[in-house]
C-alpha positions in Angstrom: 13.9 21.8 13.6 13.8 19.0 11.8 15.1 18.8 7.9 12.5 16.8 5.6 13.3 15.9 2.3 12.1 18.9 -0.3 8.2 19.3 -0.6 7.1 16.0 1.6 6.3 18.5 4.8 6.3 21.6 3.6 5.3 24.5 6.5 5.8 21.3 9.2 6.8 21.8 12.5 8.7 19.3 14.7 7.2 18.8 18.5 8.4 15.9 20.9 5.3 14.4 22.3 7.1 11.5 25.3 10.4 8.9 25.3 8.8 7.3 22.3 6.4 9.2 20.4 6.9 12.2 18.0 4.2 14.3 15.9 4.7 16.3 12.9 2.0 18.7 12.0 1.0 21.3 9.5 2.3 24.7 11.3 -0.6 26.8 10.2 -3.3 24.6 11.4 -5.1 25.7 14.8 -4.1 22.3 17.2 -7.0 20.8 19.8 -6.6 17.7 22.1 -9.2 15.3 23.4 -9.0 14.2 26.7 -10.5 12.1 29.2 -11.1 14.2 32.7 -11.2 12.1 35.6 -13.0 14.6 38.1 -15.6 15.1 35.6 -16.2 11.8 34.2 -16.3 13.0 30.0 -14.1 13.4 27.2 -12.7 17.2 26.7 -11.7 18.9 23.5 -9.1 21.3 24.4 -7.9 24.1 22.1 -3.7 23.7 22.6 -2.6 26.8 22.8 -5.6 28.1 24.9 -6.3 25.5 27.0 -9.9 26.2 26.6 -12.2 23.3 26.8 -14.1 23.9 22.9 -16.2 20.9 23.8 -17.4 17.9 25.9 -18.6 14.5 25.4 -19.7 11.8 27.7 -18.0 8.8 25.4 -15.2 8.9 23.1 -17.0 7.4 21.1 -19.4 10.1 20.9 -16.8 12.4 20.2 -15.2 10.2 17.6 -18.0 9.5 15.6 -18.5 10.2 12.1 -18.1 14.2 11.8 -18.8 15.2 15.4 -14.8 16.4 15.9 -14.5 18.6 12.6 -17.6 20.1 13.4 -16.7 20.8 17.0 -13.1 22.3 15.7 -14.9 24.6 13.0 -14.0 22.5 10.3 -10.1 23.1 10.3 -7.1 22.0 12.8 -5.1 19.3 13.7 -6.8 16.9 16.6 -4.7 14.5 18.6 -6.7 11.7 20.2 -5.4 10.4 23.4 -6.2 7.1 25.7 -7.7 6.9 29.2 -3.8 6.6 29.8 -3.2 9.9 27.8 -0.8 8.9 25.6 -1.9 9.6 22.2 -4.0 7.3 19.9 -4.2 8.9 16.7 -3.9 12.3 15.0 -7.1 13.7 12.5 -6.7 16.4 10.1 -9.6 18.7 9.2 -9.9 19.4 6.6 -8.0 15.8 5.0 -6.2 17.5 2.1 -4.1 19.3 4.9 -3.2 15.9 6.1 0.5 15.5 4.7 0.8 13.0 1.7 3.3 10.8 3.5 1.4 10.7 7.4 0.6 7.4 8.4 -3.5 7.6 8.2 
């Protein structure tokens, strides 16, 4: 666990995402991931812990666009946005006052 200066992250958790890459999110959030899947030719929205596909799109940018994401979560949750490549793009919080004041974004 990592130690963060008092009140910037509070409730965060530390989680090594690859060699050079490293996310910090709100611990009480539920987390989802969109994906691209190759065999079936869309973008998935996976729930993390479950693994359960929530959604599909046949774009990212469909899935991207304005609002489409927080509605598809419920409205709350951390979503991390990966490349074709799957390494991650970008991180959205839902809602954005659970984003932590000092995240990049």
């Amino acid at each position: 666990m990592i130690k963060f200066p008092s009140g910037s992250f509070e409730n965060a958790e530390y989680t090594g995402l690859s060699e050079d890459a490293v996310e910090v999110t709100m611990g009480n959030l539920p987390k989802f991931t969109l994906t691209k899947n190759e065999q079936k030719d869309r973008w998935d929205l996976e729930q993390d812990k479950t693994g359960k596909v929530v959604k599909s799109w046949g774009t990212k940018a469909e899935a991207t666009k304005g609002g489409v994401l927080e509605r598809a979560i419920g409205g709350e949750g951390s979503v991390k946005i990966q490349k074709e490549n799957g390494r991650i793009q970008e991180e959205r919080t839902f809602p954005r006052s659970e984003d932590p004041r000092k995240s990049p974004g």
